[in-house]
C-alpha positions as CSV (number, residue, x, y, z in Angstrom):
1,X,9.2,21.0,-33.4
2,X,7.2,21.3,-36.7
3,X,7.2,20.2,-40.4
4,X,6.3,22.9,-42.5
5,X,2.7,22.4,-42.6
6,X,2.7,23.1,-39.3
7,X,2.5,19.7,-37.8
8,X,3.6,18.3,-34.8
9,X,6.3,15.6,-35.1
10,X,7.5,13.1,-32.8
11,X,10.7,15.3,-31.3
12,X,7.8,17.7,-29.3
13,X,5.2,14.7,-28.4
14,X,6.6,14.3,-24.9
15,X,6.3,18.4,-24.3
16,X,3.0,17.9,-25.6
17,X,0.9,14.7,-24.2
18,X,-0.6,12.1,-26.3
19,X,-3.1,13.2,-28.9
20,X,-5.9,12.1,-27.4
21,X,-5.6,13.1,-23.4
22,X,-7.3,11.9,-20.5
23,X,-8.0,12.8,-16.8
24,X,-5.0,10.3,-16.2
25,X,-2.5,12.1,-18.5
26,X,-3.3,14.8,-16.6
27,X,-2.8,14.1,-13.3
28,X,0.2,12.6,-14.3
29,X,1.3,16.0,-15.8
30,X,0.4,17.5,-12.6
31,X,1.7,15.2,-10.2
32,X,5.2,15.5,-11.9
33,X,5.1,19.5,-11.8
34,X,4.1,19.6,-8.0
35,X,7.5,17.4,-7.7
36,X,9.1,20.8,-9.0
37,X,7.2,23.1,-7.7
38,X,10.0,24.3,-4.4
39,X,7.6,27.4,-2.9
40,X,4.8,25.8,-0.2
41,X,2.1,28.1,-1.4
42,X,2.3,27.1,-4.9
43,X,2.9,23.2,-3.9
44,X,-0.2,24.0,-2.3
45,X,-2.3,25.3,-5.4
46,X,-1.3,22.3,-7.5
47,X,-2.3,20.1,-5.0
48,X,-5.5,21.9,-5.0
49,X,-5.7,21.8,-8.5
50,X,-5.2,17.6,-8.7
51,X,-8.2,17.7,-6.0
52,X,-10.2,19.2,-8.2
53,X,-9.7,17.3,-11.1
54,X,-10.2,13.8,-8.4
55,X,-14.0,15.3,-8.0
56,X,-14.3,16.1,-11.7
57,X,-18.4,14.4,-12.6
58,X,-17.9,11.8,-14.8
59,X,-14.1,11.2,-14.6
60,X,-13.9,7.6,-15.1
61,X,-10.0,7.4,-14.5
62,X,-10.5,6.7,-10.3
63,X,-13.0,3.8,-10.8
64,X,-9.8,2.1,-11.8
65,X,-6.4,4.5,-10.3
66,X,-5.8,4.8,-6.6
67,X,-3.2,7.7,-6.2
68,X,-3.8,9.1,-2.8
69,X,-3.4,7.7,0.4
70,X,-5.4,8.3,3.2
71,X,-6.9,7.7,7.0
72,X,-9.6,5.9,5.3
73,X,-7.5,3.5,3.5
74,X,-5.5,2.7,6.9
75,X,-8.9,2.5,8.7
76,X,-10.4,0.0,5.7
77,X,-6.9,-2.0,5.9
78,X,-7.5,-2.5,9.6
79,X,-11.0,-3.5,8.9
80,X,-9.3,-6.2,6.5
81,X,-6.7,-7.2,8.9
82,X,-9.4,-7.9,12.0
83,X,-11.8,-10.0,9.6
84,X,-8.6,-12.2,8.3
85,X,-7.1,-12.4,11.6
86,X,-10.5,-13.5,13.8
87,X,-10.0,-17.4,12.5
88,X,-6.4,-17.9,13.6
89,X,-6.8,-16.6,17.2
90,X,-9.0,-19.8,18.3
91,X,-6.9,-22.3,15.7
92,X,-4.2,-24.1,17.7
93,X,-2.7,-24.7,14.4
94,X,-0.9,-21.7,14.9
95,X,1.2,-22.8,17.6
96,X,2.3,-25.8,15.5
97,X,3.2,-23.4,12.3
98,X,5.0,-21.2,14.6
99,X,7.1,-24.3,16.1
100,X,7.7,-25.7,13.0
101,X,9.0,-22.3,11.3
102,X,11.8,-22.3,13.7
103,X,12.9,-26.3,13.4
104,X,14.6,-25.6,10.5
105,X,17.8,-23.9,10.9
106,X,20.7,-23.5,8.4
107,X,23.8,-21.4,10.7
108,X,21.3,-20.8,13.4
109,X,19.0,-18.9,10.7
110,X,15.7,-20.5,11.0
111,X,15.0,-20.4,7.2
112,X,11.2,-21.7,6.9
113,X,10.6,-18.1,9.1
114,X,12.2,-15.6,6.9
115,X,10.9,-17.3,4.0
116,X,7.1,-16.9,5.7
117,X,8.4,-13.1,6.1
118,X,9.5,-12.6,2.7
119,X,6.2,-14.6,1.3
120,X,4.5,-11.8,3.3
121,X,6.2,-9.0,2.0
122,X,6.2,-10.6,-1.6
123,X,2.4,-11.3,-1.8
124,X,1.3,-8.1,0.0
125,X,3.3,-5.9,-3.0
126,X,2.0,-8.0,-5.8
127,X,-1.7,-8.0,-4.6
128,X,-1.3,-4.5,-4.6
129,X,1.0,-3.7,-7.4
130,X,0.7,-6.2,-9.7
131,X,-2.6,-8.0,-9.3
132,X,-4.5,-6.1,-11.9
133,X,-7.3,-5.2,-9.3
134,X,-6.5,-1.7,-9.4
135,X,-4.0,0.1,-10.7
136,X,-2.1,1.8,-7.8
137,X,0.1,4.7,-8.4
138,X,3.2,5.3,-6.0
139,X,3.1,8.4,-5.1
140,X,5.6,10.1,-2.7
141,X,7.2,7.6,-1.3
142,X,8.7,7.1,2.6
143,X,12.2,8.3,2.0
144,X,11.8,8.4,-1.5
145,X,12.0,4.4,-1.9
146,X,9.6,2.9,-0.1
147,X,5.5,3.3,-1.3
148,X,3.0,4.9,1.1
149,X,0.3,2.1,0.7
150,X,3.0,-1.0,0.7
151,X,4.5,0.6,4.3
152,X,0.8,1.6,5.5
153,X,-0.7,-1.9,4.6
154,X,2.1,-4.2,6.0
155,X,2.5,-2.0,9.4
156,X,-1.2,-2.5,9.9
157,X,-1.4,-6.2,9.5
158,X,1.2,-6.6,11.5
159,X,0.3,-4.9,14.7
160,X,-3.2,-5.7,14.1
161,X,-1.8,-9.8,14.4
162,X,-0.4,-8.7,17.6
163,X,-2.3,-6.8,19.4
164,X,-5.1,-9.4,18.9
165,X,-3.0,-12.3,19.6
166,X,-1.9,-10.2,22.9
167,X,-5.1,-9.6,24.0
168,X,-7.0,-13.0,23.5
169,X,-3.5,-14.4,25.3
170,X,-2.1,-16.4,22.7
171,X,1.5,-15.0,22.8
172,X,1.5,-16.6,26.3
173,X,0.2,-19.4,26.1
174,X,3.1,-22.1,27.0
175,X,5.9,-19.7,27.6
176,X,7.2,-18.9,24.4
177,X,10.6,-17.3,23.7
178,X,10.6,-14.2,22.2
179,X,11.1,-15.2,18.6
180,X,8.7,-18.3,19.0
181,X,6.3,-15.4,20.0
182,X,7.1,-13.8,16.9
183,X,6.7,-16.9,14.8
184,X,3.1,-16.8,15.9
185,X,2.8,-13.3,14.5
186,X,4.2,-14.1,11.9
187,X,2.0,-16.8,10.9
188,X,-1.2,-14.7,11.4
189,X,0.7,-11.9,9.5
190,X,0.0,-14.0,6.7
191,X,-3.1,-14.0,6.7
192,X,-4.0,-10.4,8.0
193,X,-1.7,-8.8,5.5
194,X,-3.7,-10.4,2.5
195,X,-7.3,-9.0,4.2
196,X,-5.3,-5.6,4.9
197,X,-4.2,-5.2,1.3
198,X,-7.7,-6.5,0.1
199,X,-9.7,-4.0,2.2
200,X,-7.6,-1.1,1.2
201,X,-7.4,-1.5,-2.6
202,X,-11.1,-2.7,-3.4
203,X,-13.2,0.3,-2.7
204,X,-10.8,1.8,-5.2
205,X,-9.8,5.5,-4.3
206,X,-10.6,6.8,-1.2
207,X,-12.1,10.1,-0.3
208,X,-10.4,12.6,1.8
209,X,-6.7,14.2,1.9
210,X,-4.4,12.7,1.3
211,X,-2.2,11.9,4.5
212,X,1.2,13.4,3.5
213,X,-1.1,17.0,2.6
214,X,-1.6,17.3,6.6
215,X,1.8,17.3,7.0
216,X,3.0,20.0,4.6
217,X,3.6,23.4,5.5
């Protein structure tokens, strides 16, 4: 809508963008239309299109955004992971951690391990979310809920604790139960999922496409 010198007023801003646009109003504009777009081909082309505009010389906005999401990012994660990890698989420490996770029980529920598992989870969204290191856009999400990165970043961690603790022989080490076994993971997990999330977010954007594109028709 218009006044009657012509002028935009505030009821058409939204169809219109800010008055002073940038490569991230853009993608934003773009990223929201290829949500619409139904026909492959065209998702395709839009796709294309926000490629392009990534690569544009002296677009500043992806020195500071991370939208995509790529084999790079999980390879750079697993780089963090290993580096973080190396420490705890000669530390004994671990063992008593682990023991003292599951001590604790209120109705059989060994309390001080979830709480290690919900530290992990909590700490690995807010480095990457909320940490003001980069800002990280969530863009389509695993089932529509759960972000890309988040998922990518904590799976990771997580088998990269233990595979390694496998392999160096520490999940076997006095016959642990199962979940005492998991304890130890868990423990490491700690550690690993703060050098996965670290290694993924601080080169910034990654190049290459973007792992959900392989996948499309």
């Amino acid at each position: 809508m218009t006044d009657t010198d012509g002028e935009r007023t505030d009821g058409d801003m939204d169809e219109y963008g800010p008055d002073e646009p940038d490569i991230a109003d853009l993608l934003r504009k773009l990223d929201a239309l290829e949500g619409t777009v139904d026909d492959p081909h065209e998702r395709r082309k839009v796709q294309q299109t926000i490629s392009l505009v990534e690569r544009m010389p002296g677009s500043t906005a992806f020195t500071e955004h991370i939208y995509k999401y790529t084999s790079r990012d999980m390879a750079e994660a697993l780089v963090g992971s290993v580096i973080f990890a190396l420490p705890f698989l000669v530390e004994d420490g671990v063992f008593l951690i682990a023991q003292w996770f599951l001590t604790v029980r209120i109705a059989s529920i060994p309390v001080f391990l979830l709480a290690n598992v919900l530290f992990v989870l909590g700490l690995t969204a807010g480095l990457i979310y909320y940490a003001d290191i980069r800002e990280v856009q969530v863009t389509k999400p695993v089932l529509g809920v759960i972000p890309r990165r988040y998922l990518g970043v904590l799976v990771v961690s997580f088998g990269t604790s233990f595979l390694l603790l496998a392999m160096w022989g520490r999940l076997t080490i006095d016959d642990p139960t199962p979940l005492e076994a998991f304890a130890r993971v868990t423990v490491v997990w700690a550690a690993t999922a703060l050098g996965a999330a670290l290694g993924d977010i601080l080169p910034g954007e990654s190049k290459g496409e973007d792992l959900s594109d392989l996948f499309d028709g």
